[in-house]
N, C-alpha and C positions, 0 to 999 in steps of 0.2 A: 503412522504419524499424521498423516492427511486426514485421516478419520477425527482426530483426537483435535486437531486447530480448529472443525468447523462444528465438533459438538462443542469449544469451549465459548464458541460464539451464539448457539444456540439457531446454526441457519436455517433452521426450518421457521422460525418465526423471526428469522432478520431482514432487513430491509436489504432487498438486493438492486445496486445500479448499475447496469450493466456498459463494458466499454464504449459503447455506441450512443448515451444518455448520459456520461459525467461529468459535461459542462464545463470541463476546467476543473473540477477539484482535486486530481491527482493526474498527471501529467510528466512526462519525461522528452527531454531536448529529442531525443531520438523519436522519430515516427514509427519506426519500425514496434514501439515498445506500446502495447495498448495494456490497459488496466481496469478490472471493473471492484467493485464494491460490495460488500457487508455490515450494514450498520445493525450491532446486535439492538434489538428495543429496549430489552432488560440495563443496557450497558452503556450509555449516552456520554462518556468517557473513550470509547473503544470504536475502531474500525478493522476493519483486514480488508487489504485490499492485495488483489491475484494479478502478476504483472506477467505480460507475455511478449517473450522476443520473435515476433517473426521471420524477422532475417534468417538468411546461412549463416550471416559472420557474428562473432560476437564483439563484445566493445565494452566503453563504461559510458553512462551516462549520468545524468543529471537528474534526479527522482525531487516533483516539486508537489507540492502540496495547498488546499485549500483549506486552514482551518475553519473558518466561517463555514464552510459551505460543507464541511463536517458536522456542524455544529456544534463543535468545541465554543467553550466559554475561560477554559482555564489558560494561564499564559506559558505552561510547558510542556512540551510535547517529546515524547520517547518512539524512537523507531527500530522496532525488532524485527530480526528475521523470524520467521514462526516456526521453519521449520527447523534451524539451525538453535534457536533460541538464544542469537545473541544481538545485542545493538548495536544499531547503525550508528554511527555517531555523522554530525553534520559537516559537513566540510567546505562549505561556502559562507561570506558572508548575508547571502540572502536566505538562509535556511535551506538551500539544496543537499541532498544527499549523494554522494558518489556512488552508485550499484553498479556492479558485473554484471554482463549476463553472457552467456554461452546462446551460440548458437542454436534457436531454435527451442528456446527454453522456455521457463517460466520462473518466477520468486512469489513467494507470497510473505506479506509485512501486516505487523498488527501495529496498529499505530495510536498511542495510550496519551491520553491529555490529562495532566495533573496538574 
């Protein structure tokens, strides 16, 4: 299934921004939670981005987002799990997402602007 989310991005010619360079464009309340990026080039609609729990414990947090600095231009935005393939839906009034994470984990999200 891992294989299958990063050919449909085409990672070999995506732009990758890794946890340590994303400036604020994906972000969660919890520090423990780092994230880096995939901007497909073919795909200027689409991102996937690889979220990682450090922690031993697990928790929910608050998954935030930079569309500008995505550079999305359209005013809606969908958040799927990629490997689960279904959506997040948003649960705050600032556009925050509620995500689980298990100890010691990872999620990865494609995150689609229409």
């Amino acid at each position: 299934k891992i294989t299958e989310i990063f050919k449909s991005i085409e990672r070999a010619t995506a732009k990758w921004i890794p946890y340590w360079e994303n400036n604020k464009i994906i972000w969660a309340d919890n520090s423990e939670i780092i994230g880096s990026i995939y901007l497909p080039k073919n795909k200027k609609n689409r991102a996937l981005v690889i979220l990682s729990n450090r922690s031993e414990k697990g928790f929910m947090t608050n998954l935030h987002f930079d569309k500008e600095k995505l550079g999305f231009v359209k005013p809606r935005i969908r958040v799927i799990d990629a490997f689960h393939e279904v959506n997040i839906t948003p649960e705050k009034k600032d556009g925050a997402y509620i995500i689980q994470f298990y100890p010691q984990s990872y999620r990865i999200f494609e995150i689609v602007n229409y």
